[in-house]
PyMOL Python script that loads the backbone (N, CA, C, O; Angstrom):
from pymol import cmd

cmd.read_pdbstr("""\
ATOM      1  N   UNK A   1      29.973  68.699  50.557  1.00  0.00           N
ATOM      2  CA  UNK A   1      30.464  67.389  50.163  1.00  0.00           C
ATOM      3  C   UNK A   1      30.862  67.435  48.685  1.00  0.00           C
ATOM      4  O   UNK A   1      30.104  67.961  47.870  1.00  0.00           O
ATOM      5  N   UNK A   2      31.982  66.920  48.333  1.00  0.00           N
ATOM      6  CA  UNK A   2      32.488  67.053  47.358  1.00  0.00           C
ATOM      7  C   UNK A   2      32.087  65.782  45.720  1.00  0.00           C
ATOM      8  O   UNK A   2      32.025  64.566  45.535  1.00  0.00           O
ATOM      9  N   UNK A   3      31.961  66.712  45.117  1.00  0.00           N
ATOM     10  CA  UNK A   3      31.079  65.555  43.707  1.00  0.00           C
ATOM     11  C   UNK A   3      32.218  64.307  43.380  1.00  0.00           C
ATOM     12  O   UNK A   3      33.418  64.343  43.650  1.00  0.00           O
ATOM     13  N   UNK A   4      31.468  63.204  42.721  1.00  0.00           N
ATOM     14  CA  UNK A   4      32.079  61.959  42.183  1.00  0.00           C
ATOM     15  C   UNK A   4      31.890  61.454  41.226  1.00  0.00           C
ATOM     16  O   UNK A   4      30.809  60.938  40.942  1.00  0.00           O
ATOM     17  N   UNK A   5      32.913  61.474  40.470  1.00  0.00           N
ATOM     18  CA  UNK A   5      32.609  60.610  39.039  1.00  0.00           C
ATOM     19  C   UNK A   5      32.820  59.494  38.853  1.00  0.00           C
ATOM     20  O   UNK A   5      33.873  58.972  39.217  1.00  0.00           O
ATOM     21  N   UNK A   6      31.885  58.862  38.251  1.00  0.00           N
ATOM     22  CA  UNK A   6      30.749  57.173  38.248  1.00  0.00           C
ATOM     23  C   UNK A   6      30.925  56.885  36.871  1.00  0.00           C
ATOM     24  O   UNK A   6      30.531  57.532  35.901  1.00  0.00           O
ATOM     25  N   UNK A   7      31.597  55.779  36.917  1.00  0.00           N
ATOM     26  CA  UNK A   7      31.218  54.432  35.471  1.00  0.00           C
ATOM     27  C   UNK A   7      30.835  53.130  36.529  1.00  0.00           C
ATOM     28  O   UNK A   7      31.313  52.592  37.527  1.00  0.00           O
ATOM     29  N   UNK A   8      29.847  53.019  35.777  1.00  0.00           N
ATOM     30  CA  UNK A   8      29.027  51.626  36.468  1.00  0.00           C
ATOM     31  C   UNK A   8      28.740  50.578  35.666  1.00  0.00           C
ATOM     32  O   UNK A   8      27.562  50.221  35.640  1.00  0.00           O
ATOM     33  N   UNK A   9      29.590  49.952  34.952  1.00  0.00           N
ATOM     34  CA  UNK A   9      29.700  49.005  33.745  1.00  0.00           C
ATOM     35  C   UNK A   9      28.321  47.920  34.540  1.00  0.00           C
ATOM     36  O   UNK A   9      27.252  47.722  33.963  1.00  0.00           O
ATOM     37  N   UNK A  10      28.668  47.328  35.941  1.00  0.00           N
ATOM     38  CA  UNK A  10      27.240  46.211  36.209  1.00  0.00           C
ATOM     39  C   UNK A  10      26.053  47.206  36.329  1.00  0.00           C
ATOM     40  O   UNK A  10      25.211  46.371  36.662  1.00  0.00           O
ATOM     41  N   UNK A  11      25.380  48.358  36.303  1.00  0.00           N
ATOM     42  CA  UNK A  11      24.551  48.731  35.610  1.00  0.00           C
ATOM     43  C   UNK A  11      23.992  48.695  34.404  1.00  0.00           C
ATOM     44  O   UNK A  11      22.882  49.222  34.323  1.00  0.00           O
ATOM     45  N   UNK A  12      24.457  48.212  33.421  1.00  0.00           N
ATOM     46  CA  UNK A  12      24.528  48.136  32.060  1.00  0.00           C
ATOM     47  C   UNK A  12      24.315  47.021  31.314  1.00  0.00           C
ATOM     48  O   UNK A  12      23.585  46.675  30.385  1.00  0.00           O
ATOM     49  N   UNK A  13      25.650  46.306  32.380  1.00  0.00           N
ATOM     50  CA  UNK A  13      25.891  45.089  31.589  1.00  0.00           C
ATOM     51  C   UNK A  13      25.659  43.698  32.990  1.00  0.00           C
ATOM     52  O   UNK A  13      25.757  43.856  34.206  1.00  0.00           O
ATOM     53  N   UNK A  14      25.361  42.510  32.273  1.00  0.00           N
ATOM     54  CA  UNK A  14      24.996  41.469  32.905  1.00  0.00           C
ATOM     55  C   UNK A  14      26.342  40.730  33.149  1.00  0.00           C
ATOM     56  O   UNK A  14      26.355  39.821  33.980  1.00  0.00           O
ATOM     57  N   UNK A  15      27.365  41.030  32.544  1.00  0.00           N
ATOM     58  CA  UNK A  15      28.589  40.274  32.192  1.00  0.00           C
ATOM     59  C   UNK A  15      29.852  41.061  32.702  1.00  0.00           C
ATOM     60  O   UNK A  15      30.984  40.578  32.698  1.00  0.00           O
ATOM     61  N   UNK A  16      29.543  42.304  33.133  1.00  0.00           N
ATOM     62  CA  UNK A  16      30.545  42.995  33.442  1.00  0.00           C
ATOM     63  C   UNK A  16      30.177  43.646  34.978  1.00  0.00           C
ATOM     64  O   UNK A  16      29.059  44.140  35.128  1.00  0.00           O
ATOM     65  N   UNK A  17      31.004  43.636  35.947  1.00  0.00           N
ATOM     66  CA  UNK A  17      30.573  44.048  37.492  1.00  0.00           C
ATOM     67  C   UNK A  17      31.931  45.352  37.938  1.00  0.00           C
ATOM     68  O   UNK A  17      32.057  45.885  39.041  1.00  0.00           O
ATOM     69  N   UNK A  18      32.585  45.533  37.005  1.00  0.00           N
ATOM     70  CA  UNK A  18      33.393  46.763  36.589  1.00  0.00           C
ATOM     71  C   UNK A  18      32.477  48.010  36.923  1.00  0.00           C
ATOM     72  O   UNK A  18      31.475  48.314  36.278  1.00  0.00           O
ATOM     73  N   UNK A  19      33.241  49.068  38.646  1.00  0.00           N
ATOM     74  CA  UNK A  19      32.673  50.238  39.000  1.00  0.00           C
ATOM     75  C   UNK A  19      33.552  50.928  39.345  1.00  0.00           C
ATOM     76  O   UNK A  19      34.260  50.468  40.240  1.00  0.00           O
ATOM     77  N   UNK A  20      33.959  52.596  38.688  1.00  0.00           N
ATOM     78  CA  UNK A  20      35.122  52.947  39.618  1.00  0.00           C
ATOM     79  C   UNK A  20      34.360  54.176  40.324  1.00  0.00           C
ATOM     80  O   UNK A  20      33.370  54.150  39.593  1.00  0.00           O
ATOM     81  N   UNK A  21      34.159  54.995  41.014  1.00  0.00           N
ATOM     82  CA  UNK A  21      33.819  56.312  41.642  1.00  0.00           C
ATOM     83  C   UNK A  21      35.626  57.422  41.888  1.00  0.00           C
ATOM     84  O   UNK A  21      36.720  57.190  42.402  1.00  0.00           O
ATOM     85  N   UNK A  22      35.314  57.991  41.538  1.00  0.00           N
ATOM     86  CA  UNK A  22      36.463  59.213  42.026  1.00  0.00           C
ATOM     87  C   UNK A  22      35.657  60.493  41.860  1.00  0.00           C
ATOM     88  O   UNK A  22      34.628  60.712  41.220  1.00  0.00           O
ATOM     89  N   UNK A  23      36.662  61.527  42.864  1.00  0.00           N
ATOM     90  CA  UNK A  23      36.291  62.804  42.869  1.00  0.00           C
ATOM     91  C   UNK A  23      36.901  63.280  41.952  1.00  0.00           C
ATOM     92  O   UNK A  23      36.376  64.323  41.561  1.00  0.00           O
ATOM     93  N   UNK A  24      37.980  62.932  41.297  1.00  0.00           N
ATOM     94  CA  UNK A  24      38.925  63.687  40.359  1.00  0.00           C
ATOM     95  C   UNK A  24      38.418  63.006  39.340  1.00  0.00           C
ATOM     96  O   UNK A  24      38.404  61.779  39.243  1.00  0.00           O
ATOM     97  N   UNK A  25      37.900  63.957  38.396  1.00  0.00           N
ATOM     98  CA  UNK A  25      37.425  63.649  37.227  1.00  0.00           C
ATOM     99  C   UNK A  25      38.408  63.562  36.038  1.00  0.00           C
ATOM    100  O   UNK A  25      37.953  63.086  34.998  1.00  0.00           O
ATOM    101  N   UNK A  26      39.641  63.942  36.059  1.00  0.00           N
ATOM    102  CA  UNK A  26      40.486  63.608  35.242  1.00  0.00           C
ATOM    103  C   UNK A  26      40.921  62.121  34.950  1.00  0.00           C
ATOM    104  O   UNK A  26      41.205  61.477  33.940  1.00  0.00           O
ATOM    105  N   UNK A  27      40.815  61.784  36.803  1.00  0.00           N
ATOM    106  CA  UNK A  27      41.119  60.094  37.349  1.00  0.00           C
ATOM    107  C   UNK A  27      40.426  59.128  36.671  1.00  0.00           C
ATOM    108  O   UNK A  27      40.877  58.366  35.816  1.00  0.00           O
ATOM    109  N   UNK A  28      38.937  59.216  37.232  1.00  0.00           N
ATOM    110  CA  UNK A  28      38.330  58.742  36.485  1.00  0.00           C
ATOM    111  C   UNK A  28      37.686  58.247  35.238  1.00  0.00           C
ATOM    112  O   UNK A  28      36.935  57.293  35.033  1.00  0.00           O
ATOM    113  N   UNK A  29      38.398  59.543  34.138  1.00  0.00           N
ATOM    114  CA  UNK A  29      38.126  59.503  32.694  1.00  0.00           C
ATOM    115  C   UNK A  29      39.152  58.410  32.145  1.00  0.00           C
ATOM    116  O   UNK A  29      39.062  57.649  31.182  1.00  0.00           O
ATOM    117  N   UNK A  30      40.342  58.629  33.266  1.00  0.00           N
ATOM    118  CA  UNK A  30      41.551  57.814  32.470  1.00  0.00           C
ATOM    119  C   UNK A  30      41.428  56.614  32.672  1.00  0.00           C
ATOM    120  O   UNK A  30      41.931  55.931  31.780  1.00  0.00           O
ATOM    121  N   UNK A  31      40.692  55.745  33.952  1.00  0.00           N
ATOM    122  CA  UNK A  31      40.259  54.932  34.376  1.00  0.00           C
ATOM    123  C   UNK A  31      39.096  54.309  33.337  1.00  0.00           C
ATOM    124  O   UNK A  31      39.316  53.448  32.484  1.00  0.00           O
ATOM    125  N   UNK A  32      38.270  54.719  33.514  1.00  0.00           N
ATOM    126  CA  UNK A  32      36.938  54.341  32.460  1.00  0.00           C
ATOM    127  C   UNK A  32      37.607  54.250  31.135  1.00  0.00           C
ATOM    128  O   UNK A  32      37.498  53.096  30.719  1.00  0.00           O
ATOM    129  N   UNK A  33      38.288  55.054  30.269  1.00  0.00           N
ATOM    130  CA  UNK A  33      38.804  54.745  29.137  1.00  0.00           C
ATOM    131  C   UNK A  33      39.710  53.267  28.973  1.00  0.00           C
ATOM    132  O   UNK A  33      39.596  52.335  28.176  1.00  0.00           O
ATOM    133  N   UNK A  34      40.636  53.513  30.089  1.00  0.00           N
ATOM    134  CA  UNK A  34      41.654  51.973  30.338  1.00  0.00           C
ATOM    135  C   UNK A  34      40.787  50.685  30.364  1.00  0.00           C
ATOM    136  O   UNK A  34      41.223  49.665  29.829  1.00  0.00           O
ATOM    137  N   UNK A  35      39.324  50.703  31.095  1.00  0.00           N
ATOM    138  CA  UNK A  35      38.852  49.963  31.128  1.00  0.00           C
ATOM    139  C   UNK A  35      37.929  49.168  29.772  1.00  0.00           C
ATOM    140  O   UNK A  35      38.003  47.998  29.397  1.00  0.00           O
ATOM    141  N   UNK A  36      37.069  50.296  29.241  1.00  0.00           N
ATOM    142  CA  UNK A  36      36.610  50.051  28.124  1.00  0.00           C
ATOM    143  C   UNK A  36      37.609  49.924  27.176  1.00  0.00           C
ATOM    144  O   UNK A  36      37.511  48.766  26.771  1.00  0.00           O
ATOM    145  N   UNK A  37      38.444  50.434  26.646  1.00  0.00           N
ATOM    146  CA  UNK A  37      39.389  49.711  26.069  1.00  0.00           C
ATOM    147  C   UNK A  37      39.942  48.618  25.557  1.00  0.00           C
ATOM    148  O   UNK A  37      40.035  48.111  24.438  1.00  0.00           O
ATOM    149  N   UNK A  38      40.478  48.237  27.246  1.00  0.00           N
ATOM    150  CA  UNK A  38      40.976  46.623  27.731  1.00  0.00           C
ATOM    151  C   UNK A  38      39.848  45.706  27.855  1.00  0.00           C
ATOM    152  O   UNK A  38      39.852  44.627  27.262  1.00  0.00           O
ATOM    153  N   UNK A  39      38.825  46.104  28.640  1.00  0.00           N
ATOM    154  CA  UNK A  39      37.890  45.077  28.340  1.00  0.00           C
ATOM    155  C   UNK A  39      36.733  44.744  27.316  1.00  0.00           C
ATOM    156  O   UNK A  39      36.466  43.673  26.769  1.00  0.00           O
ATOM    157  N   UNK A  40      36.035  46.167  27.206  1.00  0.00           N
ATOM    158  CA  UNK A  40      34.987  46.162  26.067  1.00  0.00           C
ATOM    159  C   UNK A  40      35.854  46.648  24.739  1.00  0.00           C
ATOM    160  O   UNK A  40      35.159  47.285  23.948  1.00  0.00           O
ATOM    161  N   UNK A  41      36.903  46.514  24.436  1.00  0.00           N
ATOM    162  CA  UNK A  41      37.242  46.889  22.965  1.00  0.00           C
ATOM    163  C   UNK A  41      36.675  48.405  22.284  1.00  0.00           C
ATOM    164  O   UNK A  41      36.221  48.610  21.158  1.00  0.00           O
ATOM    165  N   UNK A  42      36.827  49.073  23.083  1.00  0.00           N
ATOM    166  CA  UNK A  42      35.586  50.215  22.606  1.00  0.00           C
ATOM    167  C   UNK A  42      37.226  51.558  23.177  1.00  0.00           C
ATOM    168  O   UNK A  42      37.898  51.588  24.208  1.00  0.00           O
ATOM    169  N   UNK A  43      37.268  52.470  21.851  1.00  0.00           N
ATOM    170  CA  UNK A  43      38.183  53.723  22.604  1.00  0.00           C
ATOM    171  C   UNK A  43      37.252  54.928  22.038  1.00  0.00           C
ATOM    172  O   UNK A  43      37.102  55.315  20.879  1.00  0.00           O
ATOM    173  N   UNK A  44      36.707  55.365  23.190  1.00  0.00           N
ATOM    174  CA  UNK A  44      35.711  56.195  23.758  1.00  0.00           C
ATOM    175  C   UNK A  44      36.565  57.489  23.890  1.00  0.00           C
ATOM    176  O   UNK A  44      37.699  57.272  24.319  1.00  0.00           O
ATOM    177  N   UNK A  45      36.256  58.847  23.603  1.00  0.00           N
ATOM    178  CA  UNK A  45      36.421  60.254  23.600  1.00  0.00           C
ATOM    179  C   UNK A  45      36.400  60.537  25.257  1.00  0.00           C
ATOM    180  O   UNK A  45      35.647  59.948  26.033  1.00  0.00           O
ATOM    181  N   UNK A  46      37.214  61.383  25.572  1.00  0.00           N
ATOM    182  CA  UNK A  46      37.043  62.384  27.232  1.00  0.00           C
ATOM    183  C   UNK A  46      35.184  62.773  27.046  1.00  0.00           C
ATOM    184  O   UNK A  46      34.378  62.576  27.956  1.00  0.00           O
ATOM    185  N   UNK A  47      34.815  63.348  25.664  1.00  0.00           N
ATOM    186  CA  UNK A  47      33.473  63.567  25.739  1.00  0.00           C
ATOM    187  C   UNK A  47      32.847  62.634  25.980  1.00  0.00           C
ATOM    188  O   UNK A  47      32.145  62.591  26.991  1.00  0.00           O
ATOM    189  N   UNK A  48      32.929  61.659  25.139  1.00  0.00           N
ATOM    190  CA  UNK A  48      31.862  60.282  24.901  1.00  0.00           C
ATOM    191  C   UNK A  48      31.578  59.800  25.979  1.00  0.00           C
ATOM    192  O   UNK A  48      30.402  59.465  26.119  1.00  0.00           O
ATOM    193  N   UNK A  49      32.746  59.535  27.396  1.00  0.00           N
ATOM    194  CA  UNK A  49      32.757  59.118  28.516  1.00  0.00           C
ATOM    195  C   UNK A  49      31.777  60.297  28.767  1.00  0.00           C
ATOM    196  O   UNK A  49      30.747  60.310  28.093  1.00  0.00           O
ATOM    197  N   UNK A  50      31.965  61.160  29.552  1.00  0.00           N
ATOM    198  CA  UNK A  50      31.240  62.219  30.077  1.00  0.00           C
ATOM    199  C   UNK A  50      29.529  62.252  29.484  1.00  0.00           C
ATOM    200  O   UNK A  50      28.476  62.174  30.116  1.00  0.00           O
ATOM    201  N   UNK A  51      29.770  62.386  28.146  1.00  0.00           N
ATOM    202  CA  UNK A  51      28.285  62.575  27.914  1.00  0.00           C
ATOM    203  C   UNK A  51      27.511  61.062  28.051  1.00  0.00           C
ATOM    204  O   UNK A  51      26.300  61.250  28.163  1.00  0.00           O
ATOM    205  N   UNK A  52      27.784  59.946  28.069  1.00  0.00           N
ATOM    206  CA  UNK A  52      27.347  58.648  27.859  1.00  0.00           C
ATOM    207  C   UNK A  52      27.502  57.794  28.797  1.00  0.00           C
ATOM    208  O   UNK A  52      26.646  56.919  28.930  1.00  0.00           O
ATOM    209  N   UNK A  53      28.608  57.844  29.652  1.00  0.00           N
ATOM    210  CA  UNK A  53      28.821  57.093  30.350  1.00  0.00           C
ATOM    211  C   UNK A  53      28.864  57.506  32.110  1.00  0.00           C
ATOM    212  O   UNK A  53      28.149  57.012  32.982  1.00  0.00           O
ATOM    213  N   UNK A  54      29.800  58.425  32.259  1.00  0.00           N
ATOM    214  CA  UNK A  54      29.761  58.935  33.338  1.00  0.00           C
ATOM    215  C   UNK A  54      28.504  59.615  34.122  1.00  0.00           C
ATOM    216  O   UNK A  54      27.693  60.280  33.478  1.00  0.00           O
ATOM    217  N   UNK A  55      28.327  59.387  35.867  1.00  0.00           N
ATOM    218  CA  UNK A  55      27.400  59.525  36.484  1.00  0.00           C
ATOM    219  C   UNK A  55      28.398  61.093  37.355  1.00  0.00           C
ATOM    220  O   UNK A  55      29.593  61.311  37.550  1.00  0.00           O
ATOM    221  N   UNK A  56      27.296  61.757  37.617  1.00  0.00           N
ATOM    222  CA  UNK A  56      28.186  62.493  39.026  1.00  0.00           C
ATOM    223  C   UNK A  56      27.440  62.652  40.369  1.00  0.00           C
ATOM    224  O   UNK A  56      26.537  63.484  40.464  1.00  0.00           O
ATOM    225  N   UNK A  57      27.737  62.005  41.228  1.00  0.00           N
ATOM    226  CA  UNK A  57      27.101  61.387  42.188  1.00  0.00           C
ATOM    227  C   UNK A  57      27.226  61.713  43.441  1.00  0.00           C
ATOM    228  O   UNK A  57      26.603  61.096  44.305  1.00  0.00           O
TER     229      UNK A  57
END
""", "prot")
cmd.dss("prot")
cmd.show_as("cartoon", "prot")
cmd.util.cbc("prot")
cmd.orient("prot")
């Protein structure tokens, strides 16, 4: 079975219910960045995501 990469913003946050899962981890980085971005004001590193944020599941 093939791995998935996890940002789970309603884990975190009480105010935010923002979750994406993908297998393509490229997908997902670009995703999670677009999001924090646009919504939390925050521009986060390919690392920063990975080491801080991202689950692999």
């Amino acid at each position: 079975m093939a791995q998935a990469h996890k940002l789970d913003c309603e884990s975190v946050s009480d105010t935010c219910r923002f979750i994406i899962q993908s297998e393509n981890e490229d997908e997902a980085i670009e995703l999670a960045q677009k999001h924090m971005r646009e919504v939390h004001d925050q521009d986060l590193s390919e690392d920063e995501l990975r080491e801080n944020h991202l689950q692999i599941v």
